[in-house]
C-alpha positions in Angstrom: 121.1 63.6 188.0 124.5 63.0 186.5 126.9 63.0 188.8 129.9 64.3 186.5 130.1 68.0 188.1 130.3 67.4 191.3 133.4 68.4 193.6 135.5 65.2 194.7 134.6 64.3 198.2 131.6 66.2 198.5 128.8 63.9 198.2 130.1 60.9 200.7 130.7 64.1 203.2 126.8 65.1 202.9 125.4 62.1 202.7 127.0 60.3 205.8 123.8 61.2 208.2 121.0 60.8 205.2 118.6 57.9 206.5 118.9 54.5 204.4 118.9 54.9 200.9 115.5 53.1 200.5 113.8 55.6 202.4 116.0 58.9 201.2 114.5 59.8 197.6 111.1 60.1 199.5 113.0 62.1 202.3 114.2 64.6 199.5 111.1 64.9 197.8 109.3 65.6 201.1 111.7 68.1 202.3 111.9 69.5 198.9 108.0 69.9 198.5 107.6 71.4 202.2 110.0 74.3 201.6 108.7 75.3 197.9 104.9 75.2 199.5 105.8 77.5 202.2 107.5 79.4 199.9 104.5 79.8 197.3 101.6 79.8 200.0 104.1 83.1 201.3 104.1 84.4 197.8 100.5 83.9 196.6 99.1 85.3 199.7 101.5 88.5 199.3 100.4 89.1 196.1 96.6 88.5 196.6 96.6 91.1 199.1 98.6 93.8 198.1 98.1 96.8 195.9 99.9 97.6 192.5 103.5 98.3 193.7 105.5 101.9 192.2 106.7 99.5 189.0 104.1 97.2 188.2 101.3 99.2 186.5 103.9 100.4 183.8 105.1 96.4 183.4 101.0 95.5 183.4 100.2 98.3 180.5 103.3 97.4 178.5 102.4 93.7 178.1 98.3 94.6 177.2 99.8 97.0 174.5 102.3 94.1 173.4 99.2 91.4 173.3 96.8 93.6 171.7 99.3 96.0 169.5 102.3 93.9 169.0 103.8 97.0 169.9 107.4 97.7 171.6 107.0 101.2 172.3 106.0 101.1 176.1 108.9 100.7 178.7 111.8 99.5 176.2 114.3 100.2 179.1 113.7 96.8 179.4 113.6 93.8 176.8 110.1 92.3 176.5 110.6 88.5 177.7 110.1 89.4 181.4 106.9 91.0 180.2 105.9 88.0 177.5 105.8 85.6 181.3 103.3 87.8 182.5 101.2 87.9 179.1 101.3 83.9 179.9 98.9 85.1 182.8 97.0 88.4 181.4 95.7 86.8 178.4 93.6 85.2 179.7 91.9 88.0 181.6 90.5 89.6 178.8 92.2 93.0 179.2 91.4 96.3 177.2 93.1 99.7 176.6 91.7 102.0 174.5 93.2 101.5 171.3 93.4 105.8 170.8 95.2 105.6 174.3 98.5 108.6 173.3 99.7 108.9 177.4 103.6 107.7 178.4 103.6 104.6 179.5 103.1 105.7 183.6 99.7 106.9 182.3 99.2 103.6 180.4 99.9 101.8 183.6 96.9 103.8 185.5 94.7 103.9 182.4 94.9 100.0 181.9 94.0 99.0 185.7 91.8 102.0 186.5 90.5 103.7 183.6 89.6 101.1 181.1 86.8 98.7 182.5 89.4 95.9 183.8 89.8 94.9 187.6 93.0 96.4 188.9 93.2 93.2 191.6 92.7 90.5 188.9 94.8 91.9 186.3 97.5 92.1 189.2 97.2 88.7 190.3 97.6 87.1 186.4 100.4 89.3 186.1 101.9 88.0 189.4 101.3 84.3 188.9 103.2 83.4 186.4 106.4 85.2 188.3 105.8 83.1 191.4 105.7 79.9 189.2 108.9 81.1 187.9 110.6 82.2 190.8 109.5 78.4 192.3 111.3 76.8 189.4 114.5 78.8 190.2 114.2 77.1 193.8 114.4 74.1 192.2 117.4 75.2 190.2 119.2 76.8 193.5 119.1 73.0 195.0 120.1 71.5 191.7 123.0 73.3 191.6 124.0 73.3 195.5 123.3 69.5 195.3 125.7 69.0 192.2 128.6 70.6 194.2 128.1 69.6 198.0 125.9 66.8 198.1 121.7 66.1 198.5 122.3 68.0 202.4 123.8 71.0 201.0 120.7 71.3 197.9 118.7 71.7 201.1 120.5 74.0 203.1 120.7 76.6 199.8 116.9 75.7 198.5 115.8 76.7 202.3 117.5 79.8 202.6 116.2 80.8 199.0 112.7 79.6 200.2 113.3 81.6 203.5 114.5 84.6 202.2 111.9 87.8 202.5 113.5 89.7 199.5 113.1 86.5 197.2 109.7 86.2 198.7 108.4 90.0 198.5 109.8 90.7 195.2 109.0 87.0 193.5 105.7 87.7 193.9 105.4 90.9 192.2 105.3 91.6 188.2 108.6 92.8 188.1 111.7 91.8 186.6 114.6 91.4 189.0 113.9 87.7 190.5 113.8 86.4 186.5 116.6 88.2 185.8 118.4 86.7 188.7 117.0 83.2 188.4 118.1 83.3 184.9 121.2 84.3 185.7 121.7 81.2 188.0 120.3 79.0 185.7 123.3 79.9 183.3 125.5 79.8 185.7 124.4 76.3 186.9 124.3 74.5 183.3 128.3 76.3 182.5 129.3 74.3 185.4 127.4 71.0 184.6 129.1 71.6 181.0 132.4 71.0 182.8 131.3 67.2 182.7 129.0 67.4 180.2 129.7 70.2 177.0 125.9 69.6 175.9 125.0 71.8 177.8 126.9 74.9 177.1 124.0 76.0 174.1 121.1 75.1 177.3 123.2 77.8 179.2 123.2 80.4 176.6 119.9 80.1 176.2 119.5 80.6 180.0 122.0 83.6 179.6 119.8 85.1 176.6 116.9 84.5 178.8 118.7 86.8 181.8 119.7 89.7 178.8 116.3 89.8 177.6 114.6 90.0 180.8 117.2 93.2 182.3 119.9 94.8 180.9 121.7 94.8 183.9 122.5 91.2 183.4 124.9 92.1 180.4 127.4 92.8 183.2 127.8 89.3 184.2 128.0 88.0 180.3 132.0 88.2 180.0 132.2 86.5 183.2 129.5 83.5 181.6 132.0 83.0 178.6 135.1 83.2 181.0 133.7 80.9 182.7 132.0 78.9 180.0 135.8 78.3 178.4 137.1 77.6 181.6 134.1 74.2 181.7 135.3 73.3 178.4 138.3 75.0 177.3 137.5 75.0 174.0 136.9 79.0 172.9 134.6 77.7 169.7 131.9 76.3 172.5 131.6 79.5 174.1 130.8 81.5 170.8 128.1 78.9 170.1 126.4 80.2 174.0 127.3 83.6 173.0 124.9 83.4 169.8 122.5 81.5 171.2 122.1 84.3 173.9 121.9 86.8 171.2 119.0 84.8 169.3 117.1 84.7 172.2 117.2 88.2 172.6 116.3 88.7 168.9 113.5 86.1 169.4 111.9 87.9 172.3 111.5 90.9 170.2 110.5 89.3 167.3 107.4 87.5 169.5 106.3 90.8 170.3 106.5 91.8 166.7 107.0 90.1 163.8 107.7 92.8 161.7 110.0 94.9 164.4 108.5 98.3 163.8 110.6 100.6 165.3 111.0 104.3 165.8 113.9 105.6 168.1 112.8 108.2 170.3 113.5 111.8 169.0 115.2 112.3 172.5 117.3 110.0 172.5 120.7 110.9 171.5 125.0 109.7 171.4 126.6 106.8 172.6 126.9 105.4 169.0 129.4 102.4 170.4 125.9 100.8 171.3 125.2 100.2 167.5 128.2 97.8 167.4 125.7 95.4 169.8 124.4 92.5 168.2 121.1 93.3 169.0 117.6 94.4 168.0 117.4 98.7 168.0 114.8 99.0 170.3 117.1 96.9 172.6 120.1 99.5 172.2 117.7 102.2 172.8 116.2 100.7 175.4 120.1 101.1 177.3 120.5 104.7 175.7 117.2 104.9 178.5 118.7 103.5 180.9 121.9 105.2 180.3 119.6 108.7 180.8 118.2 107.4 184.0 121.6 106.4 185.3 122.8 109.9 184.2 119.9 111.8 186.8 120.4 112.4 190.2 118.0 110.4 192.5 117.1 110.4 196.2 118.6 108.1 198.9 118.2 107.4 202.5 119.9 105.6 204.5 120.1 105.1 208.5 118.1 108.1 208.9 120.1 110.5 206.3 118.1 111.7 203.2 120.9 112.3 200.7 120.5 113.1 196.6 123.0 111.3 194.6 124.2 108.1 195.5 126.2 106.7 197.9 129.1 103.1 197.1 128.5 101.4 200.1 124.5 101.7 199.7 123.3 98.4 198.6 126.1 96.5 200.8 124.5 98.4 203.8 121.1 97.6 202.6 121.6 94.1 202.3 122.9 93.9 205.8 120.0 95.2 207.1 117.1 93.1 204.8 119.6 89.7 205.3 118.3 87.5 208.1 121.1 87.4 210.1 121.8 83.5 210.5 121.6 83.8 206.5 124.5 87.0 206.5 126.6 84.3 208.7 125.6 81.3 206.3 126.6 83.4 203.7 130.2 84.7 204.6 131.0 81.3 205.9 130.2 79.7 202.9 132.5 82.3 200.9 135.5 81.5 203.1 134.8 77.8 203.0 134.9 78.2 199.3 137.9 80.1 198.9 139.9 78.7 201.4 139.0 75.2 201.0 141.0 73.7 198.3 138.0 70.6 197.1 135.3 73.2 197.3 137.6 75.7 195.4 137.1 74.6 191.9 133.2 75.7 192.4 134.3 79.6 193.9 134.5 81.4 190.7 131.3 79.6 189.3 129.3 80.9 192.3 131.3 84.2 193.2 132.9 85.5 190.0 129.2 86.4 189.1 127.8 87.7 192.3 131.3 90.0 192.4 131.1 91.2 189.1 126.9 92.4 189.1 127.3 93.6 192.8 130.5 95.5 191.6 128.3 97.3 188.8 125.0 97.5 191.1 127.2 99.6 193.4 128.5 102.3 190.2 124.1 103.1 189.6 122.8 106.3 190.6 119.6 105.1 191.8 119.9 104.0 195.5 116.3 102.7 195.7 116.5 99.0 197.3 117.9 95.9 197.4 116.5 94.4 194.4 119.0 95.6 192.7 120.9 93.3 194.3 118.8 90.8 194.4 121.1 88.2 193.2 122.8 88.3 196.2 120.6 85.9 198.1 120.0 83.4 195.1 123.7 82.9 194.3 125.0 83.1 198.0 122.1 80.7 199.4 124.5 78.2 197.0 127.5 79.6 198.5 126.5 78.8 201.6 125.6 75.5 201.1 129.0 74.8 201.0 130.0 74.8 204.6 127.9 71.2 205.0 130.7 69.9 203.0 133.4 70.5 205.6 134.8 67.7 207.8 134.1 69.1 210.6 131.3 67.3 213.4 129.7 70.6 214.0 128.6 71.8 210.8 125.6 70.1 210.3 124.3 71.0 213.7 125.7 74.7 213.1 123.8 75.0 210.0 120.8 73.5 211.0 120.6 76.4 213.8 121.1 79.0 211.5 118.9 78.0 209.0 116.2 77.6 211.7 116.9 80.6 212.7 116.5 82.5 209.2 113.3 80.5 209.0 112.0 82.0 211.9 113.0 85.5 211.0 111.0 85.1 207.7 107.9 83.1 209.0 107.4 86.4 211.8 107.3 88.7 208.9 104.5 86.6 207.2 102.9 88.7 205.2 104.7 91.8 205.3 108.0 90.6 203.4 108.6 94.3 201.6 109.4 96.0 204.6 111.5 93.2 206.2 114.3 93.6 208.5 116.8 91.6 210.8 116.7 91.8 214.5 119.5 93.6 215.1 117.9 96.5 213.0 114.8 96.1 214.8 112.9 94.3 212.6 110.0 95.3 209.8 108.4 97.9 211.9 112.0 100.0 212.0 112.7 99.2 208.5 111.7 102.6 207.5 114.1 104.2 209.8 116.9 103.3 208.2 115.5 102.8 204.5 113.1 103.3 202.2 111.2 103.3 198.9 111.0 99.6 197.6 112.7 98.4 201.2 109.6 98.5 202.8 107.1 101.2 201.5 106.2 100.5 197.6 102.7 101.2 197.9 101.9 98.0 198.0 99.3 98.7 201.3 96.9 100.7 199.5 94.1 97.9 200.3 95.4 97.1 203.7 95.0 101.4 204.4 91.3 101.1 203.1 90.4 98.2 205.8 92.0 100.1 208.5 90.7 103.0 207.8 87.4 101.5 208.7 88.1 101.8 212.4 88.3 105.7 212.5 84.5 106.3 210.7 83.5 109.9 210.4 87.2 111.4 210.7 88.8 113.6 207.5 91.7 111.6 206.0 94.8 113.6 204.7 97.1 111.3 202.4 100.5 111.5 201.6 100.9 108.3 199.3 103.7 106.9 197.4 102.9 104.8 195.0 101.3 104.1 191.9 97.5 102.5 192.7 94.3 105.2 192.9 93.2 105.8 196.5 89.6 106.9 195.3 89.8 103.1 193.7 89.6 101.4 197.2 87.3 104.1 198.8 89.2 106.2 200.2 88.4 109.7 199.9 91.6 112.1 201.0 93.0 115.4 200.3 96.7 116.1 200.2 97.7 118.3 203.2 100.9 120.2 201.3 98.2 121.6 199.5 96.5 124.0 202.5 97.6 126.2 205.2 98.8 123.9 207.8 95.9 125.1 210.4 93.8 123.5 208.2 94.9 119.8 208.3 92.6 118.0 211.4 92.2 114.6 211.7 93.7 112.0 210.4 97.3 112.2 208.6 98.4 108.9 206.6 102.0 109.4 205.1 103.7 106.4 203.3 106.9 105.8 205.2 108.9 106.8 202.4 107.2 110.0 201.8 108.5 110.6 205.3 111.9 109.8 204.9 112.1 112.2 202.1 109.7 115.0 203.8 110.1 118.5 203.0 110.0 121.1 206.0 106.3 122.0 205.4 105.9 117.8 205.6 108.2 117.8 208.6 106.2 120.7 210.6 102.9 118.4 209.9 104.4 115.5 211.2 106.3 117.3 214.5 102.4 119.1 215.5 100.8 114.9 215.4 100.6 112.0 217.0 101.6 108.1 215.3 98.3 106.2 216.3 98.5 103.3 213.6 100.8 101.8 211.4 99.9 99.7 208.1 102.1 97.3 207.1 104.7 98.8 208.1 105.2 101.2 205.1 102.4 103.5 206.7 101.8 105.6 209.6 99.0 107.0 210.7 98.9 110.2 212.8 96.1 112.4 214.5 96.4 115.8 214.3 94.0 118.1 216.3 
């Protein structure tokens, strides 16, 4: 790897205490290979075992209609590349949908995996795959980067606290979109700095950044701050234009893979900001944000620390990252940024990794939907290369420092094996208090649908009443429940399963079941059991 980025200083610093150079290329590839196995035995074993989270059925019955239809109309709130990975896994599963199907694309999502003749679990898992081999490759991209600025120890400080980290983990194994988005992101990021030594590779990073816009839309918020820093690398403006339209093709492309011919309609319902037709992109793309726009423009349901709230709240996804952040990563982390910004070697590489981070947080924070941190799931990719920046400092007790921290988040993550949704740190009582201070895709997704099924098992004979949020068919797995909101309140006896979110957002009739039962189970932490009598 060239050499040309890095920071003056930085690799002597980290390399001081590697062993003798004869034996340290097999050292790094050991290390390196340990931390991404852990990391994808963690993230294939997730997603073997867990049901269809609140998201993934709509992603699933998008990317069928795009393989068999070459169709766009399903879920065009989002650009189709994130959903053209997963067809790199579904296609080869043989899946149908009836070709008469007319439902909205929530209806697709349950018709695809439970109505029409596929297996829910298999479809789920081809879907998944492919985003754990992605989100894998972006591990190898965190150390690439981390290595370029502080050395071969500090690639392995940032790749082990991206490998470590339960959000990367829960939500890289899922068929959704933020990890891509993020990775992508990076991956821009990454090859604008490597341009500063090398301008080649300014067209690589637009195509990372098209890759990022035509995954999630909420990556155009970081695209002024790619070309600021792109002309900062090379300080020639015509460079960055050349990115700039090579970001724009790929979004174009990704469209154009789905179909051809780009048969459009615009939704009747969709309606004003005309300032997006100045975009230079496809129309279902600037529809697509006219959807978004609409969803940003409802008022959603929050809840945090124990408060149910509708609307949103700023400080939200700062809060929630401070509880779902191991906590030897939250010190890693704000070290790092201070080392970076008051360091004066290591500041060249602080707007590279911050700018970014600063920017998408700052916009994260203005949504309306206060529904987890994978919003803000950035956060740990780019700071696990912030961090990585405190091996650099001249100072004997770094390296022991961070190798106790980093231990330490390793730990945290390796206890929540293989519940990494509803993770929390210690000092918020880990994943079994999760949902006392949070909830929806924080720790109950429906993602235990199958586990609830098994445990059910124990209490033979008893009548189940079920509460669930989420988007998989309880009758699917065999389990046969009524929903107690819909009788007189004597009438609920036995058992009472709620999803943990349901019960952060209960209403009083919810509330009064709960306060006359007793919590005699729990399900991966998302679900609680109770008995009433």
């Amino acid at each position: 790897m060239s050499r040309v980025a890095e920071l003056p200083g930085t690799r002597g610093t980290a390399a001081r205490d590697l062993p003798p150079v004869t034996n340290r290329r097999w050292l790094f590839v050991l290390v390196a290979v340990v931390l991404l196995v852990q990391m994808a035995i963690a993230m294939i074993t997730t997603a073997v075992r867990q049901a269809p989270t609140v998201d993934e059925p709509v992603y699933v019955g998008a990317t069928v209609v795009q393989l068999h239809q070459h169709s766009l109309r399903y879920n065009p709130e989002h650009p189709p590349l994130g959903k053209l990975v997963m067809a790199t896994g579904l296609v080869f599963t043989g899946a149908r949908v009836d070709p008469g199907f007319a439902g909205d694309q929530t209806e697709l999502g349950r018709h695809v995996l439970y109505e029409a003749g596929n297996d829910p679990q298999r479809l789920l898992l081809a879907a998944r795959l492919p985003m754990i081999v992605l989100t894998l490759l972006f591990g190898l991209v965190v150390f690439a980067f981390a290595r370029d600025l502080f050395g071969p120890a500090g690639g392995f400080v940032a790749l082990a606290l991206y490998a470590f980290s339960p959000d990367v983990v829960a939500h890289g194994s899922l068929a959704t979109l933020d990890v891509p988005a993020a990775g992508f992101l990076l991956t821009s990021v990454w090859l604008v700095w490597r341009a500063r030594g090398k301008a080649s590779c300014l067209p690589l990073a637009g195509l990372a950044l098209g890759a990022a816009v035509a995954t999630k839309m909420s990556a155009l918020a970081a695209v002024p701050v790619l070309v600021l820093l792109a002309a900062l690398s090379v300080r020639d403006v015509r460079r960055p234009a050349v990115a700039a339209l090579v970001a724009v093709a790929v979004v174009w492309a990704s469209y154009l893979a789905v179909d051809p011919l780009l048969r459009w309609e615009s939704p009747a319902d969709l309606s004003g900001r005309a300032v997006l037709d100045w975009l230079p992109f496809p129309q279902p793309y600037r529809d697509g944000m006219r959807v978004q726009f609409g969803m940003e423009d409802r008022v959603w349901g929050g809840y945090l620390f124990g408060t149910h709230y509708e609307g949103s709240r700023w400080y939200y996804l700062p809060a929630a990252l401070l509880v779902k952040t191991p906590l030897g990563a939250l010190v890693l982390w704000l070290a790092g940024v201070v080392a970076l910004l008051r360091v004066p070697r290591l500041r060249p590489a602080a707007p590279y990794v911050l700018a970014p981070v600063a920017v998408l947080l700052a916009a994260a924070m203005t949504g309306s939907r206060d529904l987890g941190v994978r919003y803000a799931i950035f956060v740990p990719v780019f700071l696990a290369v912030a961090a990585a920046s405190v091996v650099a400092l001249r100072r004997r007790w770094a390296p022991v420092v961070v190798g106790v921290l980093v231990a330490f988040v390793a730990v945290s993550s390796l206890r929540t094996f293989p519940h990494y949704l509803p993770y929390s740190n210690e000092a918020f009582g880990g994943p079994a208090r999760t949902h006392l201070h949070l909830h929806d895709s924080n720790v109950d997704w429906g993602q235990d649908l199958t586990r609830l099924a098994t445990r059910l098992q124990r209490y033979p004979g008893e009548r189940v009443w079920l509460v669930y949020k989420g988007a998989g068919v309880p009758s699917y797995y065999g389990i046969n429940a009524a929903d107690p909101r819909t009788v007189p309140p004597d009438q609920v006896r036995g058992l009472l399963v709620i999803s943990n979110s349901a019960i952060a957002k209960a209403d009083d009739r919810l509330k009064a079941l709960i306060a006359g039962s007793t919590p005699v189970d729990d399900v991966g932490h998302s679900i609680t059991i109770f008995r009433r009598r």
